[in-house]
C-alpha positions as CSV (number, residue, x, y, z in Angstrom):
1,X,98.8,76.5,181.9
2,X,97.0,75.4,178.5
3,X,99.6,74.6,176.6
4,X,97.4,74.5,172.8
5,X,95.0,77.3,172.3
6,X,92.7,77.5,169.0
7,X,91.4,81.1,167.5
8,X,88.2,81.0,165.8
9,X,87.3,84.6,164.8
10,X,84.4,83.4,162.9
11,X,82.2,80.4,164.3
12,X,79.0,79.5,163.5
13,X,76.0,77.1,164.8
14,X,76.0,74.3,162.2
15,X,73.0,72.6,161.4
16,X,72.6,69.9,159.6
17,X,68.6,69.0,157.8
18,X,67.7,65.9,155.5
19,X,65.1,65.4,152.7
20,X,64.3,63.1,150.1
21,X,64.7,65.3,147.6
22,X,65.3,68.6,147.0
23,X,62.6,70.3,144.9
24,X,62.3,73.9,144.1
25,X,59.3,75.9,145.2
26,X,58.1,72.6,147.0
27,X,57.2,72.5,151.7
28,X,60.0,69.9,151.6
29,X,59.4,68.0,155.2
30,X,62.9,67.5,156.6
31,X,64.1,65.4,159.4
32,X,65.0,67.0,162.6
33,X,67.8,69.0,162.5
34,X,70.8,68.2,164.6
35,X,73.2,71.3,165.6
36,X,76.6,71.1,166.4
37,X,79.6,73.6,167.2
38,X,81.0,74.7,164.3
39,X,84.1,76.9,163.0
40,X,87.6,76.0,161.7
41,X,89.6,76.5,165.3
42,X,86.1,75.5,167.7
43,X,86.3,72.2,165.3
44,X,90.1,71.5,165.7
45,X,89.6,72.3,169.8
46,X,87.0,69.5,169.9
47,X,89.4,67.0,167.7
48,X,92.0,68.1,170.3
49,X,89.7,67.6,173.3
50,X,88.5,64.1,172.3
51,X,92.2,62.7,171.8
52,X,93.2,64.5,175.0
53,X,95.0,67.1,175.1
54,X,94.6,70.5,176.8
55,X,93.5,72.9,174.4
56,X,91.2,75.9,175.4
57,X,89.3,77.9,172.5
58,X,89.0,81.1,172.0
59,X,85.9,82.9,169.8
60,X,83.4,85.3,169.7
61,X,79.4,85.0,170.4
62,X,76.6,87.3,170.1
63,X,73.0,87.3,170.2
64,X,70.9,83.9,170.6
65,X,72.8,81.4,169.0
66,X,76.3,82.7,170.7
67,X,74.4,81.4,173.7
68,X,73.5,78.2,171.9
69,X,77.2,77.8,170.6
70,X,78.6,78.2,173.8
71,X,76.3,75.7,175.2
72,X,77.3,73.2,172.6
73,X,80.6,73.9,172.9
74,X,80.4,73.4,176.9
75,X,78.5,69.8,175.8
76,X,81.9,68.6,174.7
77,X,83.8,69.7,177.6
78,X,86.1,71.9,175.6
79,X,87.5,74.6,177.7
80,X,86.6,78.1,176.0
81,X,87.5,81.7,176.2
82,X,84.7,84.2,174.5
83,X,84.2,87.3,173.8
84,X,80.8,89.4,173.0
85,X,80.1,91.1,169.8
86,X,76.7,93.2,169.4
87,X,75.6,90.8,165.7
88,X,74.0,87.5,165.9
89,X,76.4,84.6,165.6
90,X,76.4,83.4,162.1
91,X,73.9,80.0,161.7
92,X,75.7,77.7,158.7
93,X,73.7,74.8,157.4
94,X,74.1,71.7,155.5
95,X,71.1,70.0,154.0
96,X,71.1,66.0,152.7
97,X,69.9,64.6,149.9
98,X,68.9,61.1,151.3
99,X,67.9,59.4,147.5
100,X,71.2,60.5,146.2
101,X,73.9,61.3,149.2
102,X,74.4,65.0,148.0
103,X,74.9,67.4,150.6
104,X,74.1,71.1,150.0
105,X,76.2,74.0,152.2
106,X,74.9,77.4,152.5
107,X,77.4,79.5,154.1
108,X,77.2,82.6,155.7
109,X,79.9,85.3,155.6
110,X,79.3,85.7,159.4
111,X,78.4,88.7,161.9
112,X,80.4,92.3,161.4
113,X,82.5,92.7,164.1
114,X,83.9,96.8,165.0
115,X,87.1,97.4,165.5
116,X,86.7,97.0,169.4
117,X,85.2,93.3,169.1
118,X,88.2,91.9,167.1
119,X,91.1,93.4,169.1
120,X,89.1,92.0,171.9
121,X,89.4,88.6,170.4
122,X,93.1,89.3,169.8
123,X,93.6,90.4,173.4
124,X,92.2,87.0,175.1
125,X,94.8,84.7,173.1
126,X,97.5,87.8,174.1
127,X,96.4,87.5,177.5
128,X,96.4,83.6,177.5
129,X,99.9,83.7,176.3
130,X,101.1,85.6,179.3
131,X,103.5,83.7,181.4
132,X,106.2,84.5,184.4
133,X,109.4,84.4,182.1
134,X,111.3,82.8,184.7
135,X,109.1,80.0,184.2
136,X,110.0,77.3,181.7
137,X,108.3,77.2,178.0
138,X,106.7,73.6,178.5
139,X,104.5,75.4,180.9
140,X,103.1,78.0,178.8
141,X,101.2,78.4,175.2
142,X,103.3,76.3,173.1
143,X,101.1,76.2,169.9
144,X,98.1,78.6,168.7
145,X,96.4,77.5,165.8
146,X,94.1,80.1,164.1
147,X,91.8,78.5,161.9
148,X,88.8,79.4,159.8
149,X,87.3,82.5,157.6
150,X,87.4,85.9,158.9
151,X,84.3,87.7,159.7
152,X,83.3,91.0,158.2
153,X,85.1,93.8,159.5
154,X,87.9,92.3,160.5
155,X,91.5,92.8,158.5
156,X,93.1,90.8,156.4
157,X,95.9,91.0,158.8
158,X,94.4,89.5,161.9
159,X,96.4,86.4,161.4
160,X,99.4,88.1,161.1
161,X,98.8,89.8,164.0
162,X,97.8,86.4,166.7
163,X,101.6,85.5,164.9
164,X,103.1,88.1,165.9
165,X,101.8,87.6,169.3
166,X,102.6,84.0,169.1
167,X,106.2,84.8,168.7
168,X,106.6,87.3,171.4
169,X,105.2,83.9,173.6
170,X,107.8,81.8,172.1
171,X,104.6,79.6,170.3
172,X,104.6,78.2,167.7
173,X,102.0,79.8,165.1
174,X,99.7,76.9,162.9
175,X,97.8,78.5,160.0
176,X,94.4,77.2,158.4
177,X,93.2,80.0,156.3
178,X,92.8,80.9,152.7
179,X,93.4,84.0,150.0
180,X,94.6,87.2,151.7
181,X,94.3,86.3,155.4
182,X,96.5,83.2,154.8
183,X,99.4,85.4,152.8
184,X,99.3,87.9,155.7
185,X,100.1,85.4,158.6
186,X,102.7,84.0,156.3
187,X,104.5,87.4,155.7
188,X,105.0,87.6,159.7
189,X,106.3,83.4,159.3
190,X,104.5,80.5,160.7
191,X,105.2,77.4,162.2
192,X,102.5,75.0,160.0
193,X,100.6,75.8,157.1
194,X,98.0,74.0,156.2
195,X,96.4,74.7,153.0
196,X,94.1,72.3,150.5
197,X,95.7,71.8,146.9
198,X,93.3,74.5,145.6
199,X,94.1,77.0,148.7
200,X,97.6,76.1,147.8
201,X,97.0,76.7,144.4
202,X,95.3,80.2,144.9
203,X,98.3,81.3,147.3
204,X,101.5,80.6,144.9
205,X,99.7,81.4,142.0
206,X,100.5,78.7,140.0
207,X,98.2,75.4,138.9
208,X,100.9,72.7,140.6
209,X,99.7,69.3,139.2
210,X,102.5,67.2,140.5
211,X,103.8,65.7,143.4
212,X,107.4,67.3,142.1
213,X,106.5,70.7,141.9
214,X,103.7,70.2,145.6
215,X,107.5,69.9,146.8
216,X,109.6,72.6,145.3
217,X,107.0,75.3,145.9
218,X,106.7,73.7,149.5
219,X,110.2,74.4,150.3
220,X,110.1,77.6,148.5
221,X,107.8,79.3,150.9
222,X,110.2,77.1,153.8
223,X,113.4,78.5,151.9
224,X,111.4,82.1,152.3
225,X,110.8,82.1,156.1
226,X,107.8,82.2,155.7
227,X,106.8,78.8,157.0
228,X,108.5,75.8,159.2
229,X,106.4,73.4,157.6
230,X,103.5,72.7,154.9
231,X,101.1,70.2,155.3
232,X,99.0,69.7,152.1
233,X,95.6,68.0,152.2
234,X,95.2,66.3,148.6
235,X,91.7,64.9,148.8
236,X,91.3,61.3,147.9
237,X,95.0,61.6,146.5
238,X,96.2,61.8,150.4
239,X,98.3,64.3,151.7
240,X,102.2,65.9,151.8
241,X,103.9,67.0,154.6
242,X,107.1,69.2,153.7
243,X,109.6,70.5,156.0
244,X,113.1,71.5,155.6
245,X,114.6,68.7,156.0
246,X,112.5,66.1,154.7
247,X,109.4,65.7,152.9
248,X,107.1,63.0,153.5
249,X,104.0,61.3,151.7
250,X,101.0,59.6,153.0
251,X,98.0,57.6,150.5
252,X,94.8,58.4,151.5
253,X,93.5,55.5,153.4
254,X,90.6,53.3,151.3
255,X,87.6,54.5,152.6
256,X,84.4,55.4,151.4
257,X,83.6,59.0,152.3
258,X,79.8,59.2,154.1
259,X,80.5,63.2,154.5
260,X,84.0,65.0,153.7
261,X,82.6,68.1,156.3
262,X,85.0,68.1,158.7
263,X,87.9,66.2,157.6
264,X,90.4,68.8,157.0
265,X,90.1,70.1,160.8
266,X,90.3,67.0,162.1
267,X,93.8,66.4,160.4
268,X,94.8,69.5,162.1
269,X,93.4,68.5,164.9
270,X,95.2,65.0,165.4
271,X,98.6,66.6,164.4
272,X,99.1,69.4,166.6
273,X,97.6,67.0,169.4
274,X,100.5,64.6,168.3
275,X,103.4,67.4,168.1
276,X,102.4,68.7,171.5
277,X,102.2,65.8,173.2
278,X,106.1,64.9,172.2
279,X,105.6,62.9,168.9
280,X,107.8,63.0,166.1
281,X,106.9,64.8,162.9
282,X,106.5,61.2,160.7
283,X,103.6,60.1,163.6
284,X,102.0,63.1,164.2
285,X,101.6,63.2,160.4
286,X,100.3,59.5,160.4
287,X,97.8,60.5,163.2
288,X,96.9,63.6,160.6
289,X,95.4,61.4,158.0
290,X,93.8,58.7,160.0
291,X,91.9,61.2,161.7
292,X,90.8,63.2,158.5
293,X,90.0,59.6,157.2
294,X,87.7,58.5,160.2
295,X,85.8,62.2,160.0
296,X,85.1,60.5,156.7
297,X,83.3,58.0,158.1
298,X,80.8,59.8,159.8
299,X,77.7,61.3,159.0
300,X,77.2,65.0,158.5
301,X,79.3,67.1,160.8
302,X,80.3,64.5,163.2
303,X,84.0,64.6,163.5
304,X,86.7,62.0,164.2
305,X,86.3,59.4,167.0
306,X,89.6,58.5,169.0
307,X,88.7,54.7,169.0
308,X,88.8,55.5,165.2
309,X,91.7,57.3,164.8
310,X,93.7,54.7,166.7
311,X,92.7,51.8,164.9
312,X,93.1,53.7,161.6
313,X,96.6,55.1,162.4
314,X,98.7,51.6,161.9
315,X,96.7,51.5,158.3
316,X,99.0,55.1,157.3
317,X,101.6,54.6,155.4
318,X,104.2,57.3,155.0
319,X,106.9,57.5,152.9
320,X,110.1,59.3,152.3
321,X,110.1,61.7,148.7
């Protein structure tokens, strides 16, 4: 059985254009567009796929570019599970600025799904998460990560409720969300949170500027059951990973960033590849940043390379706080 399975309730096509420049009310003639799988769980799947585990993703399509997302997804050799909706699969696209490097991300809040589509969605990762309870755990689900924005029409709750399902499989549940979805799936406890400072920020209500107080409002959603661990992304400042029992603290690697698209999922990606595959928690976390830091290095929306993250991973250094 697969023993990682991703939830993306809202993916999208993304396509990336350049120009020169950008000029208002100017034809700007743009380079040929390159399209690419997109969505927070799809993304971490291919991360997953490419360092080798066995993942399978789960995710809606509808219309046209459903079909062409599920093509692209099948181009990676990523092992899917969809569902139909009756909307068009949301198209998200990034345009470059070649004479100064800026990219521009127009975002699209995605199709509405009915009530029927969604618990659809939520019934293939219960149904995946089935197993013979006389077999051992190591053979079923052992981590669902749920990753991404949530569509229109769909609660706030659907987090919470892939937990909740997670637990009755005796996986562990792995968080990527913002704002009310994000509290939600806390409230029925996780396993790893992964929030940027300013998700982090927005969820405990309080403008945390240190590395002190990262920590002490870390453990207090820990101390609160609410989450196992917290691992949280600090842009150029690197990243803290907070559990329990220790808390650890990696630099960001010196790198200069070509595109930051990306990066986040790809840290999510490398460390719930690492925990499954029997690392410890100190590795897995070392594997976290030098993936995030090689999807860095590439253009657009390309994500991590393993040959990458490998020779990246020795340059990590994590420390004890």
């Amino acid at each position: 059985m697969t023993s990682v399975v991703t939830v993306t309730i809202n993916p999208a096509v993304d396509v990336l254009m350049s120009v020169d420049r950008i000029i208002p009310t100017h034809k700007m003639r743009c380079a040929l567009a390159r399209r690419d799988p997109g969505g927070g769980g799809i993304n971490v799947a291919r991360v997953m796929k490419r360092l080798g585990s066995d993942v399978i993703a789960v995710y809606p399509i509808g219309g046209l570019l459903g079909t062409l997302l599920r093509r692209l997804v099948d181009d990676e050799s990523v092992p899917c599970l969809t569902t139909g909706v009756s909307e068009e699969t949301r198209e998200d696209i990034t345009v470059l600025e070649r004479t100064t490097g800026l990219q521009y991300r127009f975002i699209q809040p995605g199709p509405r799904l009915t009530e029927q589509e969604w618990e659809a969605c939520l019934e293939a990762v219960t149904s995946l998460c089935r197993r013979d309870i006389s077999a051992p755990p190591e053979r079923g689900v052992r981590f669902i990560v749920a990753s991404g924005s949530l569509p229109p029409g769909v609660p706030d709750d659907f987090y919470s409720q892939i937990a909740s399902a997670a637990h009755r499989a005796e996986a562990r549940m792995v968080v990527d969300a913002s704002g009310p979805p994000l509290k939600h799936a806390l409230e029925a406890s996780v396993y790893l949170v992964k929030p940027s400072l300013s998700e982090f920020r927005e969820l405990i209500g309080n403008p945390v500027n240190n590395e002190s107080d990262c920590v002490s409002a870390c453990r207090s959603l820990i101390d609160d059951g609410r989450a196992e661990m917290v691992a949280l992304t600090l842009g150029d400042q690197g990243a803290l990973l907070v559990s329990r029992e220790q808390a650890l603290r990696a630099q960001a690697l010196t790198i200069k960033p070509v595109s930051v698209v990306g990066a986040g999922d790809s840290f999510l990606g490398a460390m719930i590849w690492s925990l499954s595959s029997g690392r410890s928690i100190d590795v897995a976390f070392r594997y976290a940043v030098a993936a995030g830091s090689a999807t860095l290095m590439m253009p657009g929306r390309e994500l991590c390379r393993r040959e990458d993250v490998e020779r990246l991973v020795n340059d990590v250094k994590v420390q004890t706080i």
